[in-house]
N, C-alpha and C positions, 0 to 999 in steps of 0.2 A: 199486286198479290203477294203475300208475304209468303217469305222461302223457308223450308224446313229439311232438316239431315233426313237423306235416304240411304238407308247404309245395305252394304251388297258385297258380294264374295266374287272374286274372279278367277273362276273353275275349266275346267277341261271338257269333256264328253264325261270324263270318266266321273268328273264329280271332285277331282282332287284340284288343289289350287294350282292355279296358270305362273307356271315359271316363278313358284314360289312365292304371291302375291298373300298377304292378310287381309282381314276383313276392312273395309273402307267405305269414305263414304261421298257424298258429292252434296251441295246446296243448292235446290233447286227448288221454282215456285211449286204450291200445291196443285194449281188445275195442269200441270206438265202431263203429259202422255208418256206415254214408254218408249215412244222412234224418240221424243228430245230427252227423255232419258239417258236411251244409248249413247246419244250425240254428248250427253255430259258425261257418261264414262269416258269415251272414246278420247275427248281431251283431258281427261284426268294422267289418260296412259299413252297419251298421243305417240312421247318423245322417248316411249321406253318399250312395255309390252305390249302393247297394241300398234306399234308402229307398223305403219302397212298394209293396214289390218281396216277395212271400211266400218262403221259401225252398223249400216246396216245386216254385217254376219252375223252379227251379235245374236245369240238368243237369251230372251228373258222369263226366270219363275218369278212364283210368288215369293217362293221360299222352298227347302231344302225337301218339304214331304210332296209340293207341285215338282221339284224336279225328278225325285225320284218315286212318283207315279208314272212320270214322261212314258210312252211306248209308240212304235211307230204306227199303232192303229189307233190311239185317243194320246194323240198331244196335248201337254198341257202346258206351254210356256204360251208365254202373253204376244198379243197382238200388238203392233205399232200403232194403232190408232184407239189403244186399251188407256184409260184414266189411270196415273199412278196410285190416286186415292191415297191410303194407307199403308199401302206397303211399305213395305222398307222398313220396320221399326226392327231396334238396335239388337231386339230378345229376336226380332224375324227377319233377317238380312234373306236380300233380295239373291238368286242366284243369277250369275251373268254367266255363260258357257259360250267360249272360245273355240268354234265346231271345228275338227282337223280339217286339213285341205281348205282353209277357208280362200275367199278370192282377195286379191289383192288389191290396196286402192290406186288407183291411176298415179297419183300423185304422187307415189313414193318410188323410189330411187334406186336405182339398181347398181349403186357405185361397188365396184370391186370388194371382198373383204381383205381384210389387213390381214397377217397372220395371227394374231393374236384372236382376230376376229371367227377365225375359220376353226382353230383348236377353240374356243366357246362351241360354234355351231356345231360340230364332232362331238363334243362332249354331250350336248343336247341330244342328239340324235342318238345315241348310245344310250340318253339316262333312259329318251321315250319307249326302249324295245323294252327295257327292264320294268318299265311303269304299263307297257301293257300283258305284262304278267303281273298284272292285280292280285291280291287276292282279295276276296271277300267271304262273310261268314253267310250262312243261308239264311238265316231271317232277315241280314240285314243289306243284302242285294238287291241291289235297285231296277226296277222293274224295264227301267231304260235297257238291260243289258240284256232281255230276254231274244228280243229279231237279231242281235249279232251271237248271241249264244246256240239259234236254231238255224240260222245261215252256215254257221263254221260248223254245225252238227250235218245237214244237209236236209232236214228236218222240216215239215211243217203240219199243223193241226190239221185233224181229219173228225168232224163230230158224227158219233155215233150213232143214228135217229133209233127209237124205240117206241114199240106200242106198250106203254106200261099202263096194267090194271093194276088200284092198289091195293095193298096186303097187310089187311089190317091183326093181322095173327099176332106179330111182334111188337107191343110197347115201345117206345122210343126209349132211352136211359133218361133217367131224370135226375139232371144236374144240380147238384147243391151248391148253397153260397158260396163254396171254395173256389181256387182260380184252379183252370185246367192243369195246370203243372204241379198245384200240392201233392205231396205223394198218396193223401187220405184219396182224393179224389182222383188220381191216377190208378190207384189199385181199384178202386168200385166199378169203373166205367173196363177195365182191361178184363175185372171178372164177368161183367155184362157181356163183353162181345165173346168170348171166352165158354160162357154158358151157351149164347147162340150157337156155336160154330160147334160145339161139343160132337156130335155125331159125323163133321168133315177130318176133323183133328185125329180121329178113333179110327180105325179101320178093322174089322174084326177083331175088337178086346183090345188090339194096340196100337197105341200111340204112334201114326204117324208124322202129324205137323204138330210144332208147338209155338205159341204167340210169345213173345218176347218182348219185355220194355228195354229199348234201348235207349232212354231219355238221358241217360246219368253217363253215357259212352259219349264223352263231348267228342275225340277226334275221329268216329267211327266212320265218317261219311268225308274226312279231308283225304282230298285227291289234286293232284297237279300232274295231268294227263298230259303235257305238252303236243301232240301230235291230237290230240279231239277237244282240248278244251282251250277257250279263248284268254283264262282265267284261273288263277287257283282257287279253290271251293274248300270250306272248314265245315265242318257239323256234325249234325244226327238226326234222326229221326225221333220220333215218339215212339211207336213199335212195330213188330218186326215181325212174321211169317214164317219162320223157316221148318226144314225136312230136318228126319228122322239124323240123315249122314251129320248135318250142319250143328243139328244138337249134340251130335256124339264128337264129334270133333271143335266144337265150341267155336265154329268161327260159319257167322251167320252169312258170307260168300260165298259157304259150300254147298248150299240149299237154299237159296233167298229162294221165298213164291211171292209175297205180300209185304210190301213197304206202306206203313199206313200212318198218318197224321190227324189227330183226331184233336177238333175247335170246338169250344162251348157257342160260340153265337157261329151265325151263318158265315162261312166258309168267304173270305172275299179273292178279287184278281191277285194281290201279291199273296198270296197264298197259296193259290193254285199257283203262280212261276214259282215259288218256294217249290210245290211237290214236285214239278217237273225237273228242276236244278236236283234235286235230290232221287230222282228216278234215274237219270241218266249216271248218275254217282255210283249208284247204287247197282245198276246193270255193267259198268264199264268193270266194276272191282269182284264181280257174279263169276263163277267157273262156268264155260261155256255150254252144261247144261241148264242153266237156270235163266228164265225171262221174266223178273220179275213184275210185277203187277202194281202200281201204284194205289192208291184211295187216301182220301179226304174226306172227312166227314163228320159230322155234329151228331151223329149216333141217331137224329131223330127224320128230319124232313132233305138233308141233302146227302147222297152217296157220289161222288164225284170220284170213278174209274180212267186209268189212266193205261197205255200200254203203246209199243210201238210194232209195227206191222211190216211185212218185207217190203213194202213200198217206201221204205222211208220217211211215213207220219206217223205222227202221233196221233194213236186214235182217244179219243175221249167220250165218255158216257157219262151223264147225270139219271142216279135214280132218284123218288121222293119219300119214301120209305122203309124202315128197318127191315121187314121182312122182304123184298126185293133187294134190299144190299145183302141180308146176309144170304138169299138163296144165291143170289151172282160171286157171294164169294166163295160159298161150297162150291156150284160148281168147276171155278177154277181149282182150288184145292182136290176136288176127287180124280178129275183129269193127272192122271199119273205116270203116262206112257211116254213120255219125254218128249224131247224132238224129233220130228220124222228127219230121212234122209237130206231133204234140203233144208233143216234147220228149221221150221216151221213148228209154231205149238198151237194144235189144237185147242180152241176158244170157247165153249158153247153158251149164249146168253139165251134166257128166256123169252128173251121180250122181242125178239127180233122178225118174229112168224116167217122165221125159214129155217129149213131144219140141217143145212150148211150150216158148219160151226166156222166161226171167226179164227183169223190166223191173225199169232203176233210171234216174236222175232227177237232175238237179242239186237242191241243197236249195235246198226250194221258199219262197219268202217268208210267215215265218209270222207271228201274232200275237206281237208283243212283250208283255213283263209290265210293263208301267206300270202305276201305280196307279189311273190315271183319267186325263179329258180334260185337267186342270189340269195333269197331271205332264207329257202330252203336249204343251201347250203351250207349258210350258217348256221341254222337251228342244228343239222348235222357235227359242226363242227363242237356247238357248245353240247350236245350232248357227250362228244368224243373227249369232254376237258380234263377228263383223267388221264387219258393217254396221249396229247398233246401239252408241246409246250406253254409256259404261257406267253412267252414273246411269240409266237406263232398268232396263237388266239387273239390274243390282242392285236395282233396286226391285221386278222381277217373282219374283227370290229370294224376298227377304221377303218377299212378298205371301203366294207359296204356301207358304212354311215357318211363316207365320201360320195359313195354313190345315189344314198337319200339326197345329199344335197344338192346334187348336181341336177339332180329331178324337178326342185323348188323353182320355179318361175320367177322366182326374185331372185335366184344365184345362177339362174342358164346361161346367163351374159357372158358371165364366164369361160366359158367353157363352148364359145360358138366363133 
């Protein structure tokens, strides 16, 4: 069977290259599988980066848009007993991911490190705290990061069920050839929902809420919350919801009600993690009267509501029509009474045939994912770095990147 270049990238969890690795490749027959694939990586890097390292940890994509579809409810990396086929080619390199904590292979050696060895593994260990303070932009976050992003939140989906009758009162917007983002076709579709909401906006003759495009506000949504987010986040939204105060004072956290993202075709899953990564943004940076309200939507057959609830989910609602989004978004909008005493804000949807209104909730302060008291400690100390030395700091680094190592199954020996 004659052999052909399979070329592939040798990545992290996070997506980023493994210990500094470039794109590469291996020569292997056409009818090969993906298990003898790995097994041809796996001696490519036997005697350097993969040392250790079995190749059965290996995980394998297609390519860069199968890895970052990944999630932990529809995986999409490739089976061991999957055809290589076609993969691999040079414009589509294959993604190989290096999963942390992976197991180690029997075969490999647990001889002492050298010093020189040990200042490597310290320094490693140091770059990886720094490297999982990512950042990423919001469109371009990969979908993989959403269960560690709702873990470290303490978060999980809650779907809303609804009896919807449809409501055919409202026209859908009728999208012209333009792309969503031109600004001709950003103003038509802003004055459409605009025109709808008219009478929730108004409140006897005056201008309560006002909708806002905040599409051209590139840093408006970057936050690096260190104590809630796993992640630094960059972005914005499309537009914006905000109260009478937040208008007057020009700063759209003093009144958020409505953070809204609006798609010319049907709404897909990294879109919806898009809205959530930017709902939580968007509530974290909110003055503690304000809960605001997610939606997603193509203006005609999908309304996808989003909001979080004192329980700690994320509740979620799909409508299938204009006129049922835009009465569910007056509703929210006329609701004016704020937070009750225990921080709760009154919800009311139509569709729900009970005339209890829904409770949702600023996001509530959840358990962080640190690894323990030590890592806790030191997040303490690196945010104290102005008022501490830096020979200090740096020595409480070390300290705990000594203590990462000493964790490693491959370096216990040591230390027993």
């Amino acid at each position: 069977m004659a052999e052909r270049l399979v070329w592939f990238l040798l990545v992290d969890q996070e997506g980023a290259a493994y210990k500094g690795t470039t794109a590469s490749s291996v020569s292997i027959p056409s009818n090969y599988v993906i298990d003898q694939f790995r097994d041809a990586v796996k001696a490519k890097y036997a005697d350097s980066h993969l040392k250790g390292i079995a190749s059965s940890n290996l995980l394998v994509y297609a390519d860069k848009t199968a890895f970052d579809a990944n999630t932990a409810d529809v995986p999409t990396n490739l089976q061991p007993e999957d055809d290589i086929g076609v993969y691999g080619a040079k414009d589509a390199k294959m993604y190989v991911v290096v999963p942390d904590g992976v197991v180690r292979d029997n075969s490999a050696t647990t001889a002492p490190l050298t010093a020189e060895q040990m200042k490597m593994a310290v320094n490693e260990a140091l770059e990886e705290r720094v490297r999982k303070r990512s950042e990423y932009s919001i469109p371009t976050c990969p979908c993989s990061k959403e269960t560690l992003f709702k873990q470290q939140l303490g978060l999980e989906y809650s779907a809303v069920s609804v009896n919807e009758v449809v409501d055919d009162s409202i026209h859908g917007y009728q999208w012209s050839a333009l792309t969503e983002k031109h600004p001709d076709q950003r103003k038509a579709y802003m004055k459409y929902v605009e025109e709808h909401l008219r009478d929730a906006l108004i409140s006897r003759r005056k201008q309560k809420d006002f909708l806002k495009d905040v599409a051209g506000q590139q840093d408006l949504l970057n936050c690096d919350d260190r104590s809630k987010l796993p992640f630094k986040v960059k972005g914005t939204a499309d537009m914006m919801i905000i109260d009478e105060t937040a208008n007057r004072m020009d700063d759209v956290f003093a009144g958020l009600r409505f953070m809204i993202e609006v798609k010319k075709d049907r709404p897909s899953y990294k879109e919806r993690w898009e809205l959530l990564l930017e709902l939580v943004v968007a509530d974290l940076k909110s003055e503690g009267r304000c809960a605001p309200v997610g939606l997603l939507t193509n203006l005609n057959d999908y309304w996808y509501f989003l909001w979080f609830t004192p329980d700690n989910k994320i509740a979620r609602m799909v409508l299938t029509c204009p006129g049922n989004g835009f009465k569910t978004m007056k509703e929210v909008l006329k609701e004016r009474s704020g937070p009750t005493r225990d921080g709760h804000f009154p919800m009311r949807v139509a569709f729900l045939g009970s005339p209890l209104p829904l409770k949702r909730q600023k996001l509530l302060r959840s358990a962080t994912g640190r690894d323990d008291a030590a890592a806790e400690m030191l997040e303490r100390y690196e945010l104290m770095s102005d008022e501490l030395s830096p020979e200090f700091l740096q020595q409480q680094r070390i300290d705990y990147a000594f203590d990462l190592i000493r964790r490693m199954p491959i370096h216990s020996s040591m230390y027993t």
